[in-house]
N, C-alpha and C positions, 0 to 999 in steps of 0.2 A: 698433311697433303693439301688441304682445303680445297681441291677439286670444282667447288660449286660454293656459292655463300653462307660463311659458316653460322651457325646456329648452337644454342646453347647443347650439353653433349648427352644427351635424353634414350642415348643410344639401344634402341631396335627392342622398343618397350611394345612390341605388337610381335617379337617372336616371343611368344611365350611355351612354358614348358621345354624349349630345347636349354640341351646344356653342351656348352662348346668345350670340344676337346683340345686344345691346343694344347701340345706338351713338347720337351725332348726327353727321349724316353730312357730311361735305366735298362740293364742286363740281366739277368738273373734265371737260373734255369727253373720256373715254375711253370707247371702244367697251364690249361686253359678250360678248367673242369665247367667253365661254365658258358662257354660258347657258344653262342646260337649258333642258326641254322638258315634264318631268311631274314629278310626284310619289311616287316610288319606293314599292311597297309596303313595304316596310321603314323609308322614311322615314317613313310614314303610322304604322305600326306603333310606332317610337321614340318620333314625337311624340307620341299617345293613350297611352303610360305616361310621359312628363316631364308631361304637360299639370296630373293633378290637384295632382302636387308642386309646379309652380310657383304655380296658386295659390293655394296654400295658404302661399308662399314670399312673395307678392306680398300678404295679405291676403284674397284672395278676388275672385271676380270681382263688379262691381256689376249689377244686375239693373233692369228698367224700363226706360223711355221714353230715356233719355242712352244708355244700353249697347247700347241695338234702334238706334239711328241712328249710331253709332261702327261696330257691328258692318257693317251696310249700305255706309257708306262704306268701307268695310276688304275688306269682299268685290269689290266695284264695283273698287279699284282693284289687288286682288291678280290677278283675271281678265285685267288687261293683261298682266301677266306670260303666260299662257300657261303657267302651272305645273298648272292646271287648268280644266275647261270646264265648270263649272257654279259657280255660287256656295255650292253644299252640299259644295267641295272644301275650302275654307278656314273655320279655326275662329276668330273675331275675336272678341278678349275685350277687356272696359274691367277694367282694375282696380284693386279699392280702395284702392288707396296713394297716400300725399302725397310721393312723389316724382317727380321728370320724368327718366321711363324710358319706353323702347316698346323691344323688340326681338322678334325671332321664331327658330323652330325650324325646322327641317325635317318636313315631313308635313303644312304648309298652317298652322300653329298660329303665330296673329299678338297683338300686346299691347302695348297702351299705359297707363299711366297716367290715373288722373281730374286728377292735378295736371299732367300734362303736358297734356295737351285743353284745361285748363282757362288754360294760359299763349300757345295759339293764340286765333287773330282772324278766321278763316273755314275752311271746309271743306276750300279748295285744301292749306289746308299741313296740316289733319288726313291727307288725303291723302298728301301731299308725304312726311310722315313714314311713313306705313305702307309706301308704297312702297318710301321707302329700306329699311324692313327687308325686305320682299318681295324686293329686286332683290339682297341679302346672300346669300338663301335660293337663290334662281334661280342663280346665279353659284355656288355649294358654297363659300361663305367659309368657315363653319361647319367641314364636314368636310377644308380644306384647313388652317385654323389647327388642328384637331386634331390630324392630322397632321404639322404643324413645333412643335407644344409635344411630341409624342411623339420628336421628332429631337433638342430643344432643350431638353426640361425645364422648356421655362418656363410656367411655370404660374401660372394669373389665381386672384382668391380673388373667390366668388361674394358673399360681403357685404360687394362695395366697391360693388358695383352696385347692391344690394338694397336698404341702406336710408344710403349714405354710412358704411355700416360701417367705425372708425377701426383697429379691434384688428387688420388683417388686414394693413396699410400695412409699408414698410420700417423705419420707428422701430421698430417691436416687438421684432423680427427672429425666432427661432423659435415665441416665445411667441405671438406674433400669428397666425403661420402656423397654429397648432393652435388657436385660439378663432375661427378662419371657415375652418374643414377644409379645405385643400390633398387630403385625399385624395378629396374630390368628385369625380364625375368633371363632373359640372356646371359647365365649366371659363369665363373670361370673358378670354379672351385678346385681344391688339390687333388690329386689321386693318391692313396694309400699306396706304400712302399709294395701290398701284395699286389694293387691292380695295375701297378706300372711294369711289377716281374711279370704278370700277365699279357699284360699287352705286350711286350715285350720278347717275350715267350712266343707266342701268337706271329710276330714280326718277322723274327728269325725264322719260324716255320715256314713263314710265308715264300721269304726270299730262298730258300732250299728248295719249296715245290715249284718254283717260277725257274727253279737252275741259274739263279743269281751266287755270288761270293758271300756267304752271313757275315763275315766278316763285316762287311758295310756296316753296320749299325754302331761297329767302335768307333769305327774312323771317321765317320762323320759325326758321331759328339764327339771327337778328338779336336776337329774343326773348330765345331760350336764351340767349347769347350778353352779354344785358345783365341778365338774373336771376340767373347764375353771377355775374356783378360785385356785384349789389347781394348775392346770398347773403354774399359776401367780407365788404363791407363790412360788414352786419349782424353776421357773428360775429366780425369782428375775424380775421379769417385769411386768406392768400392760397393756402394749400393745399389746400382746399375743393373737390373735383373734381366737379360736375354729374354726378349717377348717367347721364345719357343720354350724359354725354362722358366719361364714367372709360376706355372703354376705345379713346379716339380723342384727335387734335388738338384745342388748344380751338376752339370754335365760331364765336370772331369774326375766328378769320384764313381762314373760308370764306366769309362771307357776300358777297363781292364774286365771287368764282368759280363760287358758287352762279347769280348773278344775270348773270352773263356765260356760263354755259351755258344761262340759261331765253332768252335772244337778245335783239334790239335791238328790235323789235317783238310781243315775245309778247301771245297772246289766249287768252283762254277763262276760264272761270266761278271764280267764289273762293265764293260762296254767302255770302255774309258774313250777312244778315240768317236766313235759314235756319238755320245753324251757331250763332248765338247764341240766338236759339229752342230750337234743339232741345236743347241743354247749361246752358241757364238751371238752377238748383238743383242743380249739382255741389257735392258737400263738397268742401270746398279744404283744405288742409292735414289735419293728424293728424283721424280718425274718434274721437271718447270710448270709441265701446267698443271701444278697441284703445290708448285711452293716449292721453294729451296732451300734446304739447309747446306753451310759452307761455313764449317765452324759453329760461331759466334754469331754469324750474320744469315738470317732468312731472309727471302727473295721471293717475291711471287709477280710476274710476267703480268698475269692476266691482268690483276689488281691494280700493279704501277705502285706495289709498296715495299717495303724496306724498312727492318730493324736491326738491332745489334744488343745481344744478351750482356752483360756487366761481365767484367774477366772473373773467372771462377764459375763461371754458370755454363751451362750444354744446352741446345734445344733437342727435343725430336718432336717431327711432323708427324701429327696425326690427320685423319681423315677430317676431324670436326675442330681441331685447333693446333696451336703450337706449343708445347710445352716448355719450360726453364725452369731448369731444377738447379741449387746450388748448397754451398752448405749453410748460407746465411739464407736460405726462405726458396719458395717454387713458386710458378704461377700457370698462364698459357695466356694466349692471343688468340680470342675468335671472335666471335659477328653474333648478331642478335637482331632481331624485327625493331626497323627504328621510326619513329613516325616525326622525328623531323626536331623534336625536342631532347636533345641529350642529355637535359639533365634527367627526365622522366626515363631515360634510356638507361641512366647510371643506377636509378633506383631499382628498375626493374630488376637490372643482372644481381644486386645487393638483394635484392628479396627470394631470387631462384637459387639464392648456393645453401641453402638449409632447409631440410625437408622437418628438422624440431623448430624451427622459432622463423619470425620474417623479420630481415634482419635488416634496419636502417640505418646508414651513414650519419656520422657527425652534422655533417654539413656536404652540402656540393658546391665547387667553386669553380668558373670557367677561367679558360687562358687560350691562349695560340702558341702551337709545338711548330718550327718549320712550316708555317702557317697554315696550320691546319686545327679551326675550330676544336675544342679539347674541354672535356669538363670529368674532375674525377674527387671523389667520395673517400673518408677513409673511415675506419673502425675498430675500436679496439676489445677483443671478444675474449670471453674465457674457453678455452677447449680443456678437452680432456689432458692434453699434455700442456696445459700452463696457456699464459694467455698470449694471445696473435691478434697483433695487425694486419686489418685489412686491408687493399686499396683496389678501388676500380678504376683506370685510366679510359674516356671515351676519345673515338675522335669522331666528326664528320666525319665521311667520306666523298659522299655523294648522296644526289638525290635516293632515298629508302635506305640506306645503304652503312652504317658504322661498323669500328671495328672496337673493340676494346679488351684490355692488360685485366686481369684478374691477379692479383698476385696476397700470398701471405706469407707472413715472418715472425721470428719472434718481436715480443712487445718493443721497441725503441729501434727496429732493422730496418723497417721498412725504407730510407732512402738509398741503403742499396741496388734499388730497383728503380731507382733516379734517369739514371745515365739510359735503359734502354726507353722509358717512356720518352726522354728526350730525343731521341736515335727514331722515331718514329717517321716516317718521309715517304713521300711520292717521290719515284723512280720515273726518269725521263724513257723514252721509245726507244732510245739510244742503249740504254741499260737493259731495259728488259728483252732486246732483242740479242745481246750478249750473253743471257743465260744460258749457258748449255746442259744437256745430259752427258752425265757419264754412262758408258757402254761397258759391256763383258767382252776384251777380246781375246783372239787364241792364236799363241805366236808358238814359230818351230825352234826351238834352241840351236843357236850356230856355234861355231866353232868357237869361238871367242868370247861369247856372252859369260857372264859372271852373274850371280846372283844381284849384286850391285847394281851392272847395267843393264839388268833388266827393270828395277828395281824403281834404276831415274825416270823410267817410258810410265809411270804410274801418274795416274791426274791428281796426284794432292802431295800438297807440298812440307804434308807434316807425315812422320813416322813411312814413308813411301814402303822402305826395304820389310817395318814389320806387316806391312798391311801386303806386300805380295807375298811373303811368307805364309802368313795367316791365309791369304787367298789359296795358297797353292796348295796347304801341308806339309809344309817342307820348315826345316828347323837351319838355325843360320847354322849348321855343318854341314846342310844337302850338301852336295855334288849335283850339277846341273850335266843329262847327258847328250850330247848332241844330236837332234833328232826327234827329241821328246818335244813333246807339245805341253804349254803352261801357259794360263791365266793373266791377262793385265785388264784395269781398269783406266780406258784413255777418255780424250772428250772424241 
C-alpha cells in the first residue's frame, strides 16, 4: 500500500501480548465447551492499544456509508456471542486493504477487509464471517495459541497475513525471518483442527440466533475457496496462501462440512439485495494513494514511481512494502531513514535483515537507473536451505527520502531481478494522474446479457469472465436471470 513513507517492516512490536486471529474458518459440528462470558477489562485495555497499530498495519480504516453498515452488521452479530450486552461493546472496523482478511482481537475489536466484503454475496455470510472471528475471541483461541507458541517457539510472522508478505516464508530462512520481525509480539499462529470446529461451531450459532441463513459460512469459503484458485492461476503459482487462510486449512476441503453443519433444512435471511446496496462503490483492489498494483507493474501517484516485476514474478502491496515472489527468488520494495548517503543507506538495510549475524555486502557500487542516483550491495550467505544471494538495490529519491529492492535467490539467480531494478523510474503528472480505482459495482441483468457480456464490462483485461465468476459465485453453467442483480469490477 505504502500509504505514508515506507520504513523497514518492524511491524507493531509495541502490541504486545495480543495474538491476531485472522482465519477462514472450517465447519464442523463441535460444541463451544469453553466459551466465555465477557470481556475482561484487561482484554478491553490490550485491545484499545493493538487497535490504532493495526490500522495503520491494515491501511486505515474506511469511513462512510459501506463502513456504518459493516460496522452494524458486525455488532448485531458479535451480541450473539454474549461477550458483551450492548452494541457500544464491540469496535467493528472495515478496512482499507485489497486483501481478503477479517480477523479480531480480544476487547470486542473486530475487522474485515473491503476486498473481502467485497468477494461476499449477501449479508448472511458478511455475518458468517464476523462471527467466526467473534466465536475465535469467545472461545480464548488467541490467548491459548499464545501460550503453546510460548511452550513451542513457534512463531507466525505477521506479514504473511498482512499483505501475502513473501520475505517471511520458509524459502528465506533467517533473512526472511528478520525482514517481517519474528520479534513482534503481534504473533499469527495456526489454530488446531478442534479450535477452528470451535469457532466455527460458535459462528454458525451465532448466525441462527441473529435469524441469519447458516448456510453462509459454506458459501462464502466456497468464494474464498475459488478466488485462492483463480489468484494461483493468475500468478502462475500454487503456493499463494489467501491472507484469510494463511493461518488455517484451505478453504475448499470445508465447504461441504460448513454446509452440513448449517442442517438439511436451514432458514433465515441472507439480505442479499440489502448487502449489495449498501457496499455498491467499495474500492476493490490496491487504493492509488497507497500504491498500485496492475499486473507486473506497481504505481504509486503520490511518489511519481514506477516499476515492473521480471515475467514470472507477481507483486502484492502491502502496508510497509511491495512484495515479488517468483520461482527463481522473492524480494519487496520499501523506504528506510536515509541521511543523504546511500551507500551508508545500502549497508544499513544489509545489517537489519538478520537478527543472528550483521550481515555485510561484498562491496557497494554506484550507477544511474533512468537517472536516478543508485547504489547496491550484494552477498552471498548460507541459510538453512542452501546458499542465497543477496542484493540490495538503493535509489535517491529525494531530499531524506530513498527507496530500495531487497531481494534473494538461489546462489548464481540473482540477475533475474535485473530487468526490475532497471524498470525503476519517476512517473510524469500526467501518469500519475491517470491512475484510477477500481470500484464494486451492482448492475440488474437484462434480457439479453450473457455471462460473457457481462464479463467484457470488468476493468481487467486478463481472465475478465473468471474473475466475474469468481466475483459472483456463479460457475460458467450459471444461467443469468433477468432481474437479478450481480457484481462488476469497473474504473
Amino acid at each position: 500500500m505504502i500509504s505514508r513513507p515506507l520504513r523497514p517492516a518492524t511491524l507493531l512490536a509495541g502490541a504486545a501480548g495480543i495474538v491476531l486471529a485472522a482465519c477462514a474458518g472450517p465447519v464442523s459440528p463441535v460444541g463451544a465447551a469453553n466459551e466465555v462470558s465477557s470481556i475482561s477489562p484487561a482484554d478491553k485495555q490490550q485491545g484499545a492499544k493493538a487497535h490504532p497499530q493495526l490500522l495503520s498495519e491494515f491501511g486505515g480504516a474506511v469511513t462512510g456509508p459501506q463502513a456504518a453498515y459493516v460496522e452494524g452488521v458486525g455488532k448485531t452479530i458479535a451480541l450473539q456471542s454474549g461477550l458483551g450486552n450492548a452494541r457500544s461493546d464491540f469496535t467493528v472496523t472495515l478496512l482499507n486493504s485489497p486483501v481478503n482478511n477479517a480477523f479480531a482481537i480480544p476487547g470486542g475489536y473486530i475487522y474485515v477487509t473491503r476486498q473481502l466484503v467485497a468477494l461476499m454475496n449477501n449479508e448472511a455470510e458478511l455475518a458468517g464471517v464476523l462471527g467466526h472471528e467473534v466465536g475465535h475471541v469467545a472461545a480464548r483461541h488467541a490467548a491459548k495459541r499464545e501460550s503453546a507458541a510460548t511452550r513451542n517457539t513457534i512463531l507466525g510472522v505477521l506479514g504473511s497475513v498482512l499483505a501475502g508478505a513473501v520475505l517471511g516464508d520458509s524459502a528465506l530462512g533467517q533473512l526472511g525471518q528478520k525482514l517481517f520481525s519474528t520479534g513482534s509480539q503481534l504473533l499469527t499462529l495456526k489454530y488446531s483442527r478442534g479450535q477452528e470446529s470451535e469457532a466455527d461451531s460458535l459462528g454458525v450459532t451465532y448466525l441462527r440466533r441473529a435469524g441469519y441463513d447458516p448456510r453462509a459460512m459454506g458459501t462464502v469459503l466456497s468464494s474464498l475457496a475459488a478466488q485462492t484458485a483463480l489468484d494461483a492461476q493468475i500468478t502462475g503459482t500454487t503456493d499463494k496462501v489467501p491472507e484469510w487462510a494463511s493461518t488455517h486449512p484451505d478453504p475448499a476441503s470445508r465447504v461441504t462440512a460448513a454446509l452440513t453443519l448449517a442442517g438439511a433444512n436451514p432458514k433465515g435471511l441472507t439480505n442479499r439485495d440489502t448487502f449489495l446496496t449498501r457496499v455498491e462503490g467499495l474500492t476493490y483492489g490496491d487504493d492509488p494513494k497507497q500504491g498500485f498494483v496492475d499486473g507486473r507493474k506497481f504505481v504509486h501517484p503520490g511518489y511519481r514511481l514506477a516499476f515492473q516485476a521480471p515475467p514470472g514474478f507477481y507483486l502484492v502491496n502491502g502496508a510497509r512494502s511491495v512484495s515479488i515472489s517468483g520461482q527463481s527468488g522473492k524480494g519487496e520494495m520499501a523506504s528506510a531513514a536515509y541521511s543523504g548517503d546511500l551507500a551508508a543507506y545500502v549497508r544499513t538495510v544489509f545489517a537489519g535483515l538478520s537478527e543472528q549475524q550483521r550481515l555485510v555486502p561484498d562491496a557497494i557500487r554506484t550507477t544511474t537507473i533512468n537517472g536516478i542516483p543508485a547504489a547496491y550491495g550484494t552477498l552471498r550467505t548460507d541459510t538453512s536451505e542452501g546458499s542465497r544471494d543477496v542484493v540490495v538495490m538503493a535509489y535517491a529519491w529525494g531530499p531524506g527520502q530513498a527507496f530500495h529492492f531487497t531481494t534473494i535467490s538461489e546462489a548464481g539467480q540473482a540477475s533475474a531481478f535485473d530487468p526490475m531494478f532497471n524498470s525503476m523510474r519517476r512517473i510524469t503528472i500526467g501518469e500519475a494522474g491517470a491512475v484510477r480505482a477500481r470500484k464494486l459495482a451492482v448492475v440488474t441483468v437484462k434480457k439479453d446479457d450473457t455471462l460473457q457480456s457481462l464479463a467484457r464490462r470488468m476493468a481487467y483485461d486478463d481472465r475478465p469472465l473468471d474473475r466475474f465468476l469468481v466475483l459472483n459465485g456463479l460457475a460458467a453453467s450459471s444461467k443469468l436471470v433477468p432481474g437479478a442483480r450481480v457484481k462488476l469490477i469497473v474504473y
